[in-house]
TIPAPA-467733 format. One record per residue (C-alpha): residue number from 1; residue in one letter; x, y, z. Coordinates in pm, 1 decimal. Example, Ala and Ser with C-alpha at 12.3 -4.5 7.8 and 13.67 -1.06 7.14 Angstrom:
<rokols>
nutor->1 kevo->a X->1230.0 Y->-450.0 Z->780.0 $
nutor->2 kevo->s X->1367.0 Y->-106.0 Z->714.0 $
</rokols>
This chain:
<rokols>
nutor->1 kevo->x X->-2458.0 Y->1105.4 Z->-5536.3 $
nutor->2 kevo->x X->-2408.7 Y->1451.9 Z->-5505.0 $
nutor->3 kevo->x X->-2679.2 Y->1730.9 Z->-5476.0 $
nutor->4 kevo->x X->-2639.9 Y->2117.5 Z->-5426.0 $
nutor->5 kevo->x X->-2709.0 Y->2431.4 Z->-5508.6 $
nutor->6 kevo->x X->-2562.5 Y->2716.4 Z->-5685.0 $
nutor->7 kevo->x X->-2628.0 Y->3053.2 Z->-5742.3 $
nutor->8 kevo->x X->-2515.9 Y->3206.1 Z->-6136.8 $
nutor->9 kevo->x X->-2245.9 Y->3442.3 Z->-6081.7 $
nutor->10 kevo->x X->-2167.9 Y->3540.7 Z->-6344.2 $
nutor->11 kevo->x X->-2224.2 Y->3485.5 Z->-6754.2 $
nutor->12 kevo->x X->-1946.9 Y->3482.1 Z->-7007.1 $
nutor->13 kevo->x X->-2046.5 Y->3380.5 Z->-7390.1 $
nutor->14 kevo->x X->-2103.0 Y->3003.3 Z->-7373.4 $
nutor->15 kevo->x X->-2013.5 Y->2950.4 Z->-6995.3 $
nutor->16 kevo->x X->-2112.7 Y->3018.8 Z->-6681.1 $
nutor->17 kevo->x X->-1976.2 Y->3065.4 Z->-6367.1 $
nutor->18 kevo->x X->-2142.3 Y->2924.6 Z->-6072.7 $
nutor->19 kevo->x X->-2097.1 Y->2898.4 Z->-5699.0 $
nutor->20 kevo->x X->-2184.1 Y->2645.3 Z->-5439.6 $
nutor->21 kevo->x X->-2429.9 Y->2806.1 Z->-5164.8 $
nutor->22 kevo->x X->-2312.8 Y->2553.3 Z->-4890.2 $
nutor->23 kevo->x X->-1893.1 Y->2659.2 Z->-4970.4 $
nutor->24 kevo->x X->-1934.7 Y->3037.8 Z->-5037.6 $
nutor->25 kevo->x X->-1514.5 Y->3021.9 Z->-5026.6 $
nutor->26 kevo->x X->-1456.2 Y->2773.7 Z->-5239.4 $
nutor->27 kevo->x X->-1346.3 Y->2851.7 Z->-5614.5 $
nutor->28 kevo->x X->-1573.2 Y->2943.1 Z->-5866.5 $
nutor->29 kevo->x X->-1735.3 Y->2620.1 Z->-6086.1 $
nutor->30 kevo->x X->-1738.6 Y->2682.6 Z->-6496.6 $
nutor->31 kevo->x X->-1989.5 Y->2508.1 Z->-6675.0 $
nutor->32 kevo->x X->-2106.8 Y->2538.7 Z->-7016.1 $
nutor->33 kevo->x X->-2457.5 Y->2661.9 Z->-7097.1 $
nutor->34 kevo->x X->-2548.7 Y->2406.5 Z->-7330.6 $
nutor->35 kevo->x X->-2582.3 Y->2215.2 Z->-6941.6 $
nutor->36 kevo->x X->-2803.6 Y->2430.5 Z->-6805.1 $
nutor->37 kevo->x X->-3168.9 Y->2545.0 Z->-6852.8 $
nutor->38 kevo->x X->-3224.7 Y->2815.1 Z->-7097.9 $
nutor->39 kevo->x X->-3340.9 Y->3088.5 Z->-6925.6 $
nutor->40 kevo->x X->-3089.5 Y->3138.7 Z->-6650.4 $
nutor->41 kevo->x X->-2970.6 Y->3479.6 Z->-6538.1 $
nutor->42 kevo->x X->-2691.2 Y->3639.0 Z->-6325.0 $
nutor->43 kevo->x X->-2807.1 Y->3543.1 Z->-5961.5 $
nutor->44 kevo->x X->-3008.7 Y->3307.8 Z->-6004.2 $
nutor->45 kevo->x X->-3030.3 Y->2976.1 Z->-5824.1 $
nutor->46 kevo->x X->-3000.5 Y->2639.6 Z->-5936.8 $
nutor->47 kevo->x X->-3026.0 Y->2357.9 Z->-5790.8 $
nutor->48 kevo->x X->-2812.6 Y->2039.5 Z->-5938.8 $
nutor->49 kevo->x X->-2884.4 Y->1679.4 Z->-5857.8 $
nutor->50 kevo->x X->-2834.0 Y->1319.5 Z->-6085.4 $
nutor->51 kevo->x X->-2604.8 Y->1503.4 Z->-6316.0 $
nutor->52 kevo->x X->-2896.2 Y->1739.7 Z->-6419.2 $
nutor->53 kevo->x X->-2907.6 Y->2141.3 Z->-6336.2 $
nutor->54 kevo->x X->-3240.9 Y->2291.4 Z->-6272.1 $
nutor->55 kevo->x X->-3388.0 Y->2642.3 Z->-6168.1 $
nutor->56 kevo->x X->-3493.5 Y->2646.2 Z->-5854.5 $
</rokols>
């Protein structure tokens, strides 16, 4: 099962636009907020494991 972090790039409306910290190159991930906790901000990190985001 997979399990990573990402860091909050960037916020737009009702998604957001995270990146993996392990594959800095690889293409930005769009998720919606309703996913993720509440109180996230740009730069943040997050950490995501069993199909559940969670600040870190």
């Amino acid at each position: 099962m997979l399990e990573c972090d990402y860091i909050v790039k960037q916020i737009d409306g009702d998604y957001a636009h995270l990146q993996r910290v392990d594959q800095p190159e690889a293409e930005l991930k769009l998720v919606a907020r309703a996913l993720l906790p509440a109180d996230i901000y740009e730069g943040c990190e997050l950490h995501y494991a069993m199909m559940q985001y969670s600040m870190k």
